[in-house]
TORNUTOR-113258 format. One record per residue (C-alpha): x, y, z; residue number from 1. Coordinates in Angstrom, 1 decimal. Each point is the difference from the previous one (the first is absolute). Layout:
% TORNUTOR-113258
[atom [X, Y, Z], NUM]
...
% end
This chain:
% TORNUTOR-113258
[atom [-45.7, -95.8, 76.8], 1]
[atom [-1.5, -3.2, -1.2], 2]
[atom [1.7, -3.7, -0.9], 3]
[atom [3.3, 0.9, -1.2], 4]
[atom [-0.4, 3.2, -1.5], 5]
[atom [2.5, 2.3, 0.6], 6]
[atom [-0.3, 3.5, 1.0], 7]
[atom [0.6, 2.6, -2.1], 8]
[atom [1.9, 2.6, 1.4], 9]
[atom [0.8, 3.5, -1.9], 10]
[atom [3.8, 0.5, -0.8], 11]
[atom [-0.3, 3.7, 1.2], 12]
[atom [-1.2, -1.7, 3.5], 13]
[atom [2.9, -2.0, -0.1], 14]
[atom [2.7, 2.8, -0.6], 15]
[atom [1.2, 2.2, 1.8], 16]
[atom [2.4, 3.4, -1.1], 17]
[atom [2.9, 0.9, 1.7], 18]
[atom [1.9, 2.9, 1.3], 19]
[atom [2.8, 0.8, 1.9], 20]
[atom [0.0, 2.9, 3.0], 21]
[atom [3.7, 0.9, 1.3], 22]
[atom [0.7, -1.4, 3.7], 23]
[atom [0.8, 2.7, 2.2], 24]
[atom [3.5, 1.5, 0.5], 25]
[atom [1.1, -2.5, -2.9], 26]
[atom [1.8, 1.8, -3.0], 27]
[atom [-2.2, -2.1, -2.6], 28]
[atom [2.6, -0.7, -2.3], 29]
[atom [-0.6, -3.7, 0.7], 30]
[atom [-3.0, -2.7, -0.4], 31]
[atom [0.2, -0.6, 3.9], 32]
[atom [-0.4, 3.9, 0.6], 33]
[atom [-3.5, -0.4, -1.4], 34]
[atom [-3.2, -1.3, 1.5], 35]
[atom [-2.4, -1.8, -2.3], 36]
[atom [-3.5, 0.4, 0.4], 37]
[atom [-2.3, -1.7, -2.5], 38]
[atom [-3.4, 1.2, -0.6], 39]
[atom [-3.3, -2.2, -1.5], 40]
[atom [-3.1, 0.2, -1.7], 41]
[atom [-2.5, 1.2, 2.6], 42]
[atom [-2.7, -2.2, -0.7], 43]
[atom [1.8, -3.1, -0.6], 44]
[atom [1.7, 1.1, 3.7], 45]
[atom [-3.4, 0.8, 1.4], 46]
[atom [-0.8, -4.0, -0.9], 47]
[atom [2.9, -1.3, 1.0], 48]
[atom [-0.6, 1.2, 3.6], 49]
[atom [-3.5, -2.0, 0.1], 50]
[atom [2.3, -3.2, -0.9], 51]
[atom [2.8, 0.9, 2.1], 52]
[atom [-3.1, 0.9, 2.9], 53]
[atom [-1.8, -3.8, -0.9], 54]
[atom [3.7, -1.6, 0.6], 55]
[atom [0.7, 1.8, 3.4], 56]
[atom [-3.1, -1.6, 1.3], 57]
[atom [0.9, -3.0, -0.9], 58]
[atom [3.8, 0.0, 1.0], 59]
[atom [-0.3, 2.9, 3.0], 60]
[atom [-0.2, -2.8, 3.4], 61]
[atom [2.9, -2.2, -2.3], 62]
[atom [2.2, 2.9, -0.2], 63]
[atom [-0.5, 1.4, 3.5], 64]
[atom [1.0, -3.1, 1.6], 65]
[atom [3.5, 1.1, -0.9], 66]
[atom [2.6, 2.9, 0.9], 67]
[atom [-1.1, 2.2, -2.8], 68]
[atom [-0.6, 3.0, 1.4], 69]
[atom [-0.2, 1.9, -3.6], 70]
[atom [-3.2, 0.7, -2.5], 71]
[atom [-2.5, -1.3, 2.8], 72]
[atom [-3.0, 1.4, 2.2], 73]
[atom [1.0, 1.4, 2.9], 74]
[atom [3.8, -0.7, -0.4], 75]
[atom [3.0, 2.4, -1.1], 76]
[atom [3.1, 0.9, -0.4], 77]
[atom [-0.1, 1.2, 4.1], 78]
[atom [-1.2, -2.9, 0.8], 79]
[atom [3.0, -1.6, -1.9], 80]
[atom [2.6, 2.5, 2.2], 81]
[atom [-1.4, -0.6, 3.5], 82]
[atom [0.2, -3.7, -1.1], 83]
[atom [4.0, 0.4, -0.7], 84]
[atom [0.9, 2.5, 2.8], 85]
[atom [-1.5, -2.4, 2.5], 86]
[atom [2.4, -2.7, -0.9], 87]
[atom [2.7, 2.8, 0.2], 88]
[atom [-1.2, 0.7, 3.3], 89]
[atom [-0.3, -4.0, 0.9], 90]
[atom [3.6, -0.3, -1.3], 91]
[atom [1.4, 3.1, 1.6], 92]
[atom [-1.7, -0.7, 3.1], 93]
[atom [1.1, -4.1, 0.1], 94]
[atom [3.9, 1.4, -0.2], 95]
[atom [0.0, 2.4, 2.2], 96]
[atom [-1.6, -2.5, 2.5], 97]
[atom [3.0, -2.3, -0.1], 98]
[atom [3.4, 2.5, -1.2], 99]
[atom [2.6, -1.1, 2.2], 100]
[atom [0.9, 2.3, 2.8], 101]
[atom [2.6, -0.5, 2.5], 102]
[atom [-2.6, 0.5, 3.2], 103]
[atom [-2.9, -2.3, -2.0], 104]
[atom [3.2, -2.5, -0.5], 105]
[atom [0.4, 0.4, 3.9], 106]
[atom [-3.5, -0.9, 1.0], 107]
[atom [-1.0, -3.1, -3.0], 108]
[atom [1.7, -1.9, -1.9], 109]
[atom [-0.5, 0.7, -4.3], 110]
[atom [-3.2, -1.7, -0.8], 111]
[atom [0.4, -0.1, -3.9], 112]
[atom [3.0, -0.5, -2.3], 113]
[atom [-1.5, 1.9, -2.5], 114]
[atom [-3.3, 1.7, 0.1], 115]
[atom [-1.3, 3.2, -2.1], 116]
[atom [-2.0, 0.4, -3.1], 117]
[atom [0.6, 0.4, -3.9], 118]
[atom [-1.9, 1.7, -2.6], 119]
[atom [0.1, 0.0, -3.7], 120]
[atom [-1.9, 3.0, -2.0], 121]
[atom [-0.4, -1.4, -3.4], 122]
[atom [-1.0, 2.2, -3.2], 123]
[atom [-1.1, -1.9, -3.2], 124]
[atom [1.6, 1.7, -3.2], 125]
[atom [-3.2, 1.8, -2.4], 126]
[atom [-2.1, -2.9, 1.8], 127]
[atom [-3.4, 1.0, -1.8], 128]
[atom [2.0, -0.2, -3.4], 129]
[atom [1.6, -3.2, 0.7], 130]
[atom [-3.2, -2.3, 0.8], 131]
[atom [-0.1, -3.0, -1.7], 132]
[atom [-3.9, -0.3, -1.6], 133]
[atom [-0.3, -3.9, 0.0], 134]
[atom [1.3, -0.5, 3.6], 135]
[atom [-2.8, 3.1, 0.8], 136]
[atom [-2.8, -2.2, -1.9], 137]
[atom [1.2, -3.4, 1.5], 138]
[atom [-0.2, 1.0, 3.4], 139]
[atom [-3.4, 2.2, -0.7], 140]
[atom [-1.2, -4.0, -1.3], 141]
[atom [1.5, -1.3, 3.3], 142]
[atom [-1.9, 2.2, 2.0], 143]
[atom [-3.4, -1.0, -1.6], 144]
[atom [-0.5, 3.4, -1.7], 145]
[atom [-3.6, 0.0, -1.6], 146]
[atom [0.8, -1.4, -3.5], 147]
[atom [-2.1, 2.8, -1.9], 148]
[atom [1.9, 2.6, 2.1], 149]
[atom [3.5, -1.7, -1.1], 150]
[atom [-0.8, 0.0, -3.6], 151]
[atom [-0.6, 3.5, -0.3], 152]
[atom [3.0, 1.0, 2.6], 153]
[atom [2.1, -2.2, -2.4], 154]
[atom [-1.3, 1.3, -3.5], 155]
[atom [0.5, 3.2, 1.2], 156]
[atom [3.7, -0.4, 0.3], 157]
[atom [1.0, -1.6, -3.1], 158]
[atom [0.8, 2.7, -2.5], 159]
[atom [0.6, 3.2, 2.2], 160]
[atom [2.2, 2.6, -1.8], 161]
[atom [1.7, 3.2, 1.8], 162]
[atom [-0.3, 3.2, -2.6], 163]
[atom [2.7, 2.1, 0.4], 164]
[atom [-0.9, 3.8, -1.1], 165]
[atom [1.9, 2.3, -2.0], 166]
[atom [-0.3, 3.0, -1.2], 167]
[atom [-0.7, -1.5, -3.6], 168]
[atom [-0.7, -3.4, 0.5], 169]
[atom [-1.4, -2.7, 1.9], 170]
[atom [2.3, -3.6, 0.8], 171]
[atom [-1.5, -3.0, 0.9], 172]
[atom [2.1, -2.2, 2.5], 173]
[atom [-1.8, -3.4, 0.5], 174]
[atom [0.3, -1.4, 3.2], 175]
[atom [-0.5, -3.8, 1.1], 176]
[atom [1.6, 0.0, 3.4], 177]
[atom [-0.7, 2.0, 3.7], 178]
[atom [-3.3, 2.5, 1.2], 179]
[atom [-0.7, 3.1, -1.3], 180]
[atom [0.7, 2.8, 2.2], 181]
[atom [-3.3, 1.8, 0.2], 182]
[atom [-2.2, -2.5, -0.5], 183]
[atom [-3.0, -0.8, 2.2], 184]
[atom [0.8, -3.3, 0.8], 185]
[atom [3.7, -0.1, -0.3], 186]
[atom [0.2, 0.6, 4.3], 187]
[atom [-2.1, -3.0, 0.7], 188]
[atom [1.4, -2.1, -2.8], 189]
[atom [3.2, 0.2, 1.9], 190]
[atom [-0.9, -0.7, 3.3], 191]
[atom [-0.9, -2.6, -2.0], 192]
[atom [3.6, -1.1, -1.4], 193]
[atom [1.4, 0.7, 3.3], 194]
[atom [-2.7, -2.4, 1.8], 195]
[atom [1.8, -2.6, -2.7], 196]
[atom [3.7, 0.6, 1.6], 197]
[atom [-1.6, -0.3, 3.4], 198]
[atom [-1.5, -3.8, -1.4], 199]
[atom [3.4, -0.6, -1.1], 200]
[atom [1.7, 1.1, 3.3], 201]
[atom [-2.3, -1.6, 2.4], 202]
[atom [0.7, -3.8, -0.4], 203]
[atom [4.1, 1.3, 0.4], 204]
[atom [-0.5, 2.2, 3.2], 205]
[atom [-3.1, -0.7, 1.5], 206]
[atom [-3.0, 2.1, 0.2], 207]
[atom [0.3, 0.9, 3.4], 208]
[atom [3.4, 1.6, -1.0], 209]
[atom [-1.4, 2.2, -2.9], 210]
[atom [-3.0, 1.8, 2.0], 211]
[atom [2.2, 0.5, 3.1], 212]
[atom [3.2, 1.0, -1.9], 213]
[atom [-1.0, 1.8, -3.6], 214]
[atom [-1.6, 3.1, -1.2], 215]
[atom [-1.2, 0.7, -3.1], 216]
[atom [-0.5, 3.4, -1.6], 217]
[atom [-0.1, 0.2, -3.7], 218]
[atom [3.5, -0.6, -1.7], 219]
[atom [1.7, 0.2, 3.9], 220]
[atom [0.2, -3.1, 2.0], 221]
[atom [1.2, 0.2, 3.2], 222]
[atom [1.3, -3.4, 2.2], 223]
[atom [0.5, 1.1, 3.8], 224]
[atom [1.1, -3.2, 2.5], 225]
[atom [1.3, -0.2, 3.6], 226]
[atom [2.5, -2.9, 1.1], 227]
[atom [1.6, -1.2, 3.7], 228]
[atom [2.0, -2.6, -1.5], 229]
[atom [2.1, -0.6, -3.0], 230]
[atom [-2.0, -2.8, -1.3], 231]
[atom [-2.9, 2.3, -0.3], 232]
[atom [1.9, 2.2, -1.8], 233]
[atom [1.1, -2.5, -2.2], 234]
[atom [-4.0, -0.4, -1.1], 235]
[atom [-0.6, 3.5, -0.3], 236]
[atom [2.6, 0.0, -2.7], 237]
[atom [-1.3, -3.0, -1.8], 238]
[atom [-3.1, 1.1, -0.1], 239]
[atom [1.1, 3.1, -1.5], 240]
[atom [1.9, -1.5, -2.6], 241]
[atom [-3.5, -1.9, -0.7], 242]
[atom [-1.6, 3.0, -0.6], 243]
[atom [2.7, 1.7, -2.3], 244]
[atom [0.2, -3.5, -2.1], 245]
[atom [-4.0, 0.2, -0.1], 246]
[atom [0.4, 3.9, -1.5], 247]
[atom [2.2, -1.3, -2.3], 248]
[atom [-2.4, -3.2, -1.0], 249]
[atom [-3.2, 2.7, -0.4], 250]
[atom [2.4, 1.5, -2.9], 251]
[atom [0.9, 3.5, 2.6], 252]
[atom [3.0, 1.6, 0.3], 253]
[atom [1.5, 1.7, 3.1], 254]
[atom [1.3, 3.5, -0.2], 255]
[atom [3.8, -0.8, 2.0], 256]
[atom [0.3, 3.8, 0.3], 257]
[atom [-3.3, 0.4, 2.0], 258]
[atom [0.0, -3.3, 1.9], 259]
[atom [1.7, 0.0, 3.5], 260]
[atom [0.2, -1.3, 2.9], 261]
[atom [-0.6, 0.8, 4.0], 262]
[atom [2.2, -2.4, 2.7], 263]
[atom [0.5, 0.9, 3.6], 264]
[atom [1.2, -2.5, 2.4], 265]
[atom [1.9, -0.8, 3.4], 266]
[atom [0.6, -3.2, 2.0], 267]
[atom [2.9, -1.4, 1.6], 268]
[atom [1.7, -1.2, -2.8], 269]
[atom [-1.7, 1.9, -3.0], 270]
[atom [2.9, 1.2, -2.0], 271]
[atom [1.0, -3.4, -0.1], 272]
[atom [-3.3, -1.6, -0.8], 273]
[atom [-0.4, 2.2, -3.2], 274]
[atom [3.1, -1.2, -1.6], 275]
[atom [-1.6, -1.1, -3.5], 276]
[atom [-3.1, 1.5, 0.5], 277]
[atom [0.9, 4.0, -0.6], 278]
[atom [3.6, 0.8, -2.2], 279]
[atom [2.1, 2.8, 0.6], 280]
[atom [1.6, 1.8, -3.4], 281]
[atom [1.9, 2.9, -0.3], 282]
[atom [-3.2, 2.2, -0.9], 283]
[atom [-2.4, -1.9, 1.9], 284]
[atom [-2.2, -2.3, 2.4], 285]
[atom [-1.7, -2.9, -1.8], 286]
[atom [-2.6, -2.4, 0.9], 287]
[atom [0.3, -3.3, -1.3], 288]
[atom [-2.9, -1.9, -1.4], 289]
[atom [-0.4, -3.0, -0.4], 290]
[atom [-1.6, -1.6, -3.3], 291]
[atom [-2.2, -3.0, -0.5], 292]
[atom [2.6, -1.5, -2.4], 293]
[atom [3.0, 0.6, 2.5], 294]
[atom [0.9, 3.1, -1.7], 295]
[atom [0.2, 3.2, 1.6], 296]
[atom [-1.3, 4.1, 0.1], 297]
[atom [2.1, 2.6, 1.5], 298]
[atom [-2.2, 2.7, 0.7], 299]
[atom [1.1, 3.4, 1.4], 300]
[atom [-0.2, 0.7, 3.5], 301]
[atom [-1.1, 3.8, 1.7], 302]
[atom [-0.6, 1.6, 3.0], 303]
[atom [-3.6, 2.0, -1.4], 304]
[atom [-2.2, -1.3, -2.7], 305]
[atom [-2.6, 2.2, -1.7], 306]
[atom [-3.2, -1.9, -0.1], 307]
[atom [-3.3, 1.8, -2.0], 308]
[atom [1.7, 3.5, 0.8], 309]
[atom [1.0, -0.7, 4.1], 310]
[atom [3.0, -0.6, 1.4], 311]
[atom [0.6, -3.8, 1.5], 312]
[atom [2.8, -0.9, 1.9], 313]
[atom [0.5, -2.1, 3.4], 314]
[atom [0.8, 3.7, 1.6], 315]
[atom [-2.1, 2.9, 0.9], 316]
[atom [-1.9, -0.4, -3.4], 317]
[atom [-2.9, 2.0, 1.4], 318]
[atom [2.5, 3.6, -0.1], 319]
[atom [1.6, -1.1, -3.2], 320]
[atom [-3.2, -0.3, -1.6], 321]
[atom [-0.9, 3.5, 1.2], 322]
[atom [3.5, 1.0, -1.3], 323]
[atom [-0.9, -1.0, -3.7], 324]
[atom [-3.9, 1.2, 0.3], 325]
[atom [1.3, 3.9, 1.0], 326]
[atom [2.7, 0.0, -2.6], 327]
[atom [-2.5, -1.3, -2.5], 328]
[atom [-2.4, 2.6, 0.6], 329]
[atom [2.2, 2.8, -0.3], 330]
[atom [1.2, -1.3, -3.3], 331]
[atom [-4.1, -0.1, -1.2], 332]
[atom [0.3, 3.6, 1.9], 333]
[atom [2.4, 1.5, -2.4], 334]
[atom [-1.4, -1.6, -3.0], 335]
[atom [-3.2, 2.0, 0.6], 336]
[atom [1.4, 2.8, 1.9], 337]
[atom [-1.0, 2.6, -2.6], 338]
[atom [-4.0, -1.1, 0.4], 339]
[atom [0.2, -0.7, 3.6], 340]
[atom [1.7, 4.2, 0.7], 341]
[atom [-2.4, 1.3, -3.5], 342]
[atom [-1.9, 2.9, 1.1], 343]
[atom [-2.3, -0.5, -2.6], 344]
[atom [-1.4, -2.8, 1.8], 345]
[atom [-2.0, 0.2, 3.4], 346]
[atom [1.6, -1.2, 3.0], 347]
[atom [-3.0, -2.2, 0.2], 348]
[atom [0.9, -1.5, -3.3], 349]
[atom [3.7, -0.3, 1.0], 350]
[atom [-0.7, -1.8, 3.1], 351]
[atom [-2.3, -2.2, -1.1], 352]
[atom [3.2, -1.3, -3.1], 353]
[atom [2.1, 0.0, 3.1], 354]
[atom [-2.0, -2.8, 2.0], 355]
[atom [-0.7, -1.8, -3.3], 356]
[atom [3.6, 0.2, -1.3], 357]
[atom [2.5, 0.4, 2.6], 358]
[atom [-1.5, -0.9, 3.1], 359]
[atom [-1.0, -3.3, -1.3], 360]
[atom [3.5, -0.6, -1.0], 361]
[atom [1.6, 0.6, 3.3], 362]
[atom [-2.6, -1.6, 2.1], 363]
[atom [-0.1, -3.5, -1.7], 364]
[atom [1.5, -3.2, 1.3], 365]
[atom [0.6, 2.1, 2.9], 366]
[atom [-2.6, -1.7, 2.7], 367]
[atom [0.3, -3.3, -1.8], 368]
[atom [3.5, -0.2, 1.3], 369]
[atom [0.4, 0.8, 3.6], 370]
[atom [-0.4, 3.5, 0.6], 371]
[atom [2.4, 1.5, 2.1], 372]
[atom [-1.0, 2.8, 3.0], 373]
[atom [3.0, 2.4, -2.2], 374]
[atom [-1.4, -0.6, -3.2], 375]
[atom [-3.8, 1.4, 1.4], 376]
[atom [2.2, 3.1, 1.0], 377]
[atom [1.0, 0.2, -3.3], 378]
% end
């Protein structure tokens, strides 16, 4: 590209048509029974991939600096999950430590009024769909992006459509706002918009507090913290009421049904020391949140989280996890049952779909959360 000629990009290259796959176990008679999966013009993708290749050199050391631990070399989703269980473990470990007993009462006095650890598992509602474009381009300018590499990333995604195919037509959706799922560069162009809330959030919580605290894998977030006194409690919540108002400033939206969170605590006057911090109700425990404009979030309170398909709690989240892996499995067991027991098939063959399809299934997570000497029995 020379001066200020602008790239011309094919509107085939810049489409992409969808279609819609049923989830699992779901009855499909609803839009959120159904998985979209949008497919693109295989050159135009093929190109795409160079660019998206050209910007990962130039934002890969930026990008790893931070808790992202999604879309990168040598990082994944295991990576993500020994990451979480070890604050479990730094939690579980920090209470049991200090739980009052009678005979530890005997021999020292209570060190801590309060001490434990809180976590929040956060999951962004449709967060590809929701990104907001110009916040994606500012911050791509504010982190010195090439200027021939942003003007094609940025032509590119100004007139995208969606087809939608029918049996006797074709429907063009235009669509101004958020990545397109199967696109090339889509995954790096939001670590990306995430890199933006993390600007956002730093100046509010320090960044000392996001690398030791958060974890970031695609559309979860995850905020783990450990506290011996009130007032550092106290912080822990403001800072995640920073990061929810920051969410809501990058245009995101929370999904309340999927967002929890994780407290375990004990001290010598702990019940006490969370009055206005967690909220009983007749249904439930709630953690209280506090807002950077003195408002406030009450978010729902459990024992066991499920974080990228393992079981998290401040307990013996090691076994759970093994729990939900076996029972997993023998629901993908039963779904192919009648290929995994057909005699047409060579027990060779059948063996070889079971590692591949069921043995996979139960065996993930599994070492990336503690595993237990009854769960190798298993």
């Amino acid at each position: 590209m020379v001066g200020s000629i602008s790239p011309f990009i094919p509107q085939d290259w810049k489409d992409a048509w969808l279609y819609f796959i049923p989830k699992p176990g779901k009855k499909c008679n609803s839009p959120e029974h159904l998985r979209p999966i949008s497919l693109m013009e295989t050159f135009g993708k093929l190109v795409l991939g160079l660019i998206a290749e050209k910007l990962k050199q130039h934002l890969e050391v930026i990008l790893c600096e931070s808790p992202h631990f999604g879309f990168l070399p040598m990082r994944g989703a295991l990576d993500a999950i020994v990451r979480v269980s070890h604050h479990c473990a730094l939690i579980r470990e920090l209470v049991s430590t200090n739980h009052r007993t009678v005979p530890r009462q005997m021999l020292m006095r209570p060190r801590y009024t309060l001490v434990g650890g809180i976590q929040m598992f956060l999951d962004l509602t449709r967060a590809f769909d929701s990104a907001d474009r110009t916040i994606l381009v500012e911050h791509l300018h504010e982190l010195h992006t090439p200027h021939s590499l942003l003007t094609i990333i940025t032509h590119w995604h100004e007139g995208t459509r969606y087809n939608l195919v029918s049996p006797h037509d074709v429907s063009h959706v235009d669509v101004g706002v958020g990545l397109r799922q199967g696109c090339k560069i889509a995954p790096l162009l939001w670590l990306v918009y995430m890199s933006r809330l993390l600007c956002l959030l730093a100046p509010l919580t320090g960044e000392e507090w996001i690398t030791a605290c958060m974890t970031l894998y695609a559309g979860d977030i995850h905020v783990g913290c450990q506290f011996t006194s009130v007032s550092e409690l106290d912080n822990h919540l403001r800072c995640m009421g920073h990061l929810l108002d920051c969410i809501e400033k990058i245009k995101l939206t929370l999904s309340y049904q999927k967002t929890f969170v994780i407290m375990a605590s004990t001290g010598s006057n702990a019940r006490s020391a969370l009055k206005g911090r967690v909220r009983r109700t007749p249904q439930q425990m709630l953690a209280v949140i506090q807002r950077g404009e003195g408002s406030k979030t009450d978010l729902p309170m459990r024992s066991t989280v499920t974080y990228l398909g393992t079981v998290m709690s401040c307990g013996a989240f090691g076994l759970q996890t093994w729990q939900q892996r076996k029972k997993c499995s023998w629901m993908a067991f039963h779904r192919l049952k009648c290929w995994l027991r057909h005699r047409r098939l060579n027990l060779a063959h059948r063996l070889y779909f079971w590692r591949t399809c069921i043995n996979t299934i139960m065996t993930y997570g599994i070492f990336a959360t503690n595993v237990t000497v009854q769960t190798l029995k298993e």
